[in-house]
C-alpha positions in Angstrom: 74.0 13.9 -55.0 72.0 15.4 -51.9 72.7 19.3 -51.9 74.9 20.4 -48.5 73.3 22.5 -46.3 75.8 24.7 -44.0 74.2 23.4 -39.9 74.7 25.0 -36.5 74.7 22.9 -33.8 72.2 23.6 -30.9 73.3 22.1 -27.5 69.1 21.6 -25.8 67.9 19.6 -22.5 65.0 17.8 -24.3 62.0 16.4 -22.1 60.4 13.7 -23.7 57.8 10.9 -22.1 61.0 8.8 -21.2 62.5 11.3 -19.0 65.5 14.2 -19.8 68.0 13.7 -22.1 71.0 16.1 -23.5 72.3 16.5 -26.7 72.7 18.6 -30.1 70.2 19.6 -32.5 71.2 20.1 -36.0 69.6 22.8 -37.5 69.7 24.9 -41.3 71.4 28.2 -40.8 69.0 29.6 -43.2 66.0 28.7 -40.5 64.8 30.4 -37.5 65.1 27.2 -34.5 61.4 28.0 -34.6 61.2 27.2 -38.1 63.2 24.5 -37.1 60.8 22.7 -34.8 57.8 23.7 -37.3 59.2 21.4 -40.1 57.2 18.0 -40.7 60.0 15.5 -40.5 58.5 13.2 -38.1 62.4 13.1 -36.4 65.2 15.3 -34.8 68.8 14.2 -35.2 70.8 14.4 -32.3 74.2 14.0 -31.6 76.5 13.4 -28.3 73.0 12.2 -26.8 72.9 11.8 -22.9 70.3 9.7 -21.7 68.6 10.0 -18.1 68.5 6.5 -18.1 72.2 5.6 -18.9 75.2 7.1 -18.4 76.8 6.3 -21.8 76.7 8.7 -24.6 75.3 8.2 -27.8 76.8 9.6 -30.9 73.7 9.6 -32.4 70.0 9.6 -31.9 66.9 9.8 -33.9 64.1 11.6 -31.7 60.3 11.5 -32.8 59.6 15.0 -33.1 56.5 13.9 -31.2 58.2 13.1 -28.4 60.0 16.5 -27.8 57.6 17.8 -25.4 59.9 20.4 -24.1 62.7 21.9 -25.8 65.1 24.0 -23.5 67.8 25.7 -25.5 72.0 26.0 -24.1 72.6 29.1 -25.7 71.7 32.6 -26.0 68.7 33.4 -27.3 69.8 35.6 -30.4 71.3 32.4 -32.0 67.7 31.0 -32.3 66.9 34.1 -34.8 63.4 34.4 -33.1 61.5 36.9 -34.6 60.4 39.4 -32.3 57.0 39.2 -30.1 54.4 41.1 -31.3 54.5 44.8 -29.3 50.3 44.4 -28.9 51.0 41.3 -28.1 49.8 40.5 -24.0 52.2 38.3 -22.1 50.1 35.6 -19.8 51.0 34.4 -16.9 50.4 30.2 -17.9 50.6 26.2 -16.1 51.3 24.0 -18.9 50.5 20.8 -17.8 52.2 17.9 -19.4 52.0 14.0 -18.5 55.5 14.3 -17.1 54.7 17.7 -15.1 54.2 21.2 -15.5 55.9 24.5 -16.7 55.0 27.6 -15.4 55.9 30.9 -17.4 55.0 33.5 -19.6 53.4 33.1 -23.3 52.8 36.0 -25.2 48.9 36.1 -26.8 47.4 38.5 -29.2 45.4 40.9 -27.2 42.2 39.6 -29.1 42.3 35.9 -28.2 42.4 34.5 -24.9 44.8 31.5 -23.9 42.5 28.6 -25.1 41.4 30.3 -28.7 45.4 31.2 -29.2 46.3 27.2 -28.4 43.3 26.1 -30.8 45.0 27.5 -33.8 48.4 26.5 -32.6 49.5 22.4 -33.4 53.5 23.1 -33.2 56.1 24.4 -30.4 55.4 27.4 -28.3 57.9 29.9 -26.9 57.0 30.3 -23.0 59.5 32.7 -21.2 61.3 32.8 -18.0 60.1 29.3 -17.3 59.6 27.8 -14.0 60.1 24.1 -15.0 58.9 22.5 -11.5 62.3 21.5 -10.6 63.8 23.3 -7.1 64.9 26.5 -8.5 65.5 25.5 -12.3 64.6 28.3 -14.4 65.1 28.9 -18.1 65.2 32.2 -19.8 63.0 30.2 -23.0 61.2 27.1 -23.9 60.0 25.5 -26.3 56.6 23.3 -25.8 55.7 20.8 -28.0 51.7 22.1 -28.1 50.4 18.2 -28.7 52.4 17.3 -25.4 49.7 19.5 -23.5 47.1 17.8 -21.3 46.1 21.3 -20.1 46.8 24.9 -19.8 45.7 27.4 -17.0 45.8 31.1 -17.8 46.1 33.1 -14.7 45.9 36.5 -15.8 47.4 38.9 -18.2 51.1 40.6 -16.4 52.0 44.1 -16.9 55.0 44.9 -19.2 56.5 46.2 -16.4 55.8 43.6 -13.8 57.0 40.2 -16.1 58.8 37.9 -13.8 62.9 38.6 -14.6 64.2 36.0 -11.9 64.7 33.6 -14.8 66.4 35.5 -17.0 69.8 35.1 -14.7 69.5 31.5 -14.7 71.7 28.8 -17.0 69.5 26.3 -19.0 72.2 24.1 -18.2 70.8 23.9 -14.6 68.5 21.3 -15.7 70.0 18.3 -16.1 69.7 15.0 -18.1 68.4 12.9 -14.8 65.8 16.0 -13.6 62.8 15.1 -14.0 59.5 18.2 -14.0 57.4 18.0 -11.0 54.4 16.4 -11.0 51.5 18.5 -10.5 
């Protein structure tokens, strides 16, 4: 008999190559969501799935983990049990450009790497903050990016501690809806 492992459910937009869609991830309690999204299943299961393209409501889907290119979480952030960004760690200003459209926001780097050697060693999701997601004012506090979704990434420049952009941290990731699509750069 399969041993039960206790879940949380995670209420996410998903953007995938077919457009958005809403539902529930189903995570381990034991995992960080980043640990999550690292694990080699090759699906997600979702449940109370919305798709762009229908109005019905699936009680469940299988998603190719593949296909997750972004990942916007509807909760706080301190139920994803992050671990905490490096403190040497340099917060860059980046375009992520996907085939469905971009994401503009901050991803934190190692001071020794620049944007392109970081992205070489990294195959799995990154966590870009106070996301611009192309969308007339839809902002998200965090993201996840699938890094094999990524046609291209353009680092403008490092941002002061100080200075990083705090007008998303307000907004709702509910904002971004199952018919949104990102805009196309």
């Amino acid at each position: 008999m399969p041993e039960y492992r206790p879940q949380w459910v995670l209420p996410a937009r998903i953007l995938t190559p077919s457009g958005w869609m809403r539902g529930s991830l189903h995570a381990p309690r034991i995992q960080s969501f980043l640990e999550f999204l690292a694990q080699p299943a090759p699906f997600f299961s979702l449940t109370g799935v919305e798709l762009a393209s229908s109005q019905r409501v699936l009680p469940f889907l299988a998603l190719r983990r593949s296909a997750a290119n972004v990942i916007v979480p509807a909760c706080d952030e301190q139920r994803l049990l992050l671990a905490r960004e490096p403190p040497n760690g340099i917060a860059r200003l980046v375009t992520c450009v996907l085939e469905a459209g971009t994401v503009v926001g901050r991803l934190a780097v190692p001071p020794h790497l620049r944007v392109s050697d970081y992205l070489a060693h990294n195959s799995g999701f990154l966590i870009v903050r106070d996301a611009d997601l192309g969308l007339a004012g839809v902002l998200a506090p965090i993201v996840f990016l699938n890094a094999g979704a990524l046609v291209a990434v353009s680092d403008a420049r490092p941002l002061a501690a100080e200075a990083g952009p705090e007008r998303a941290s307000a907004a709702a990731p509910a904002a971004v809806g199952p018919t949104a699509a990102v805009s196309h750069a």
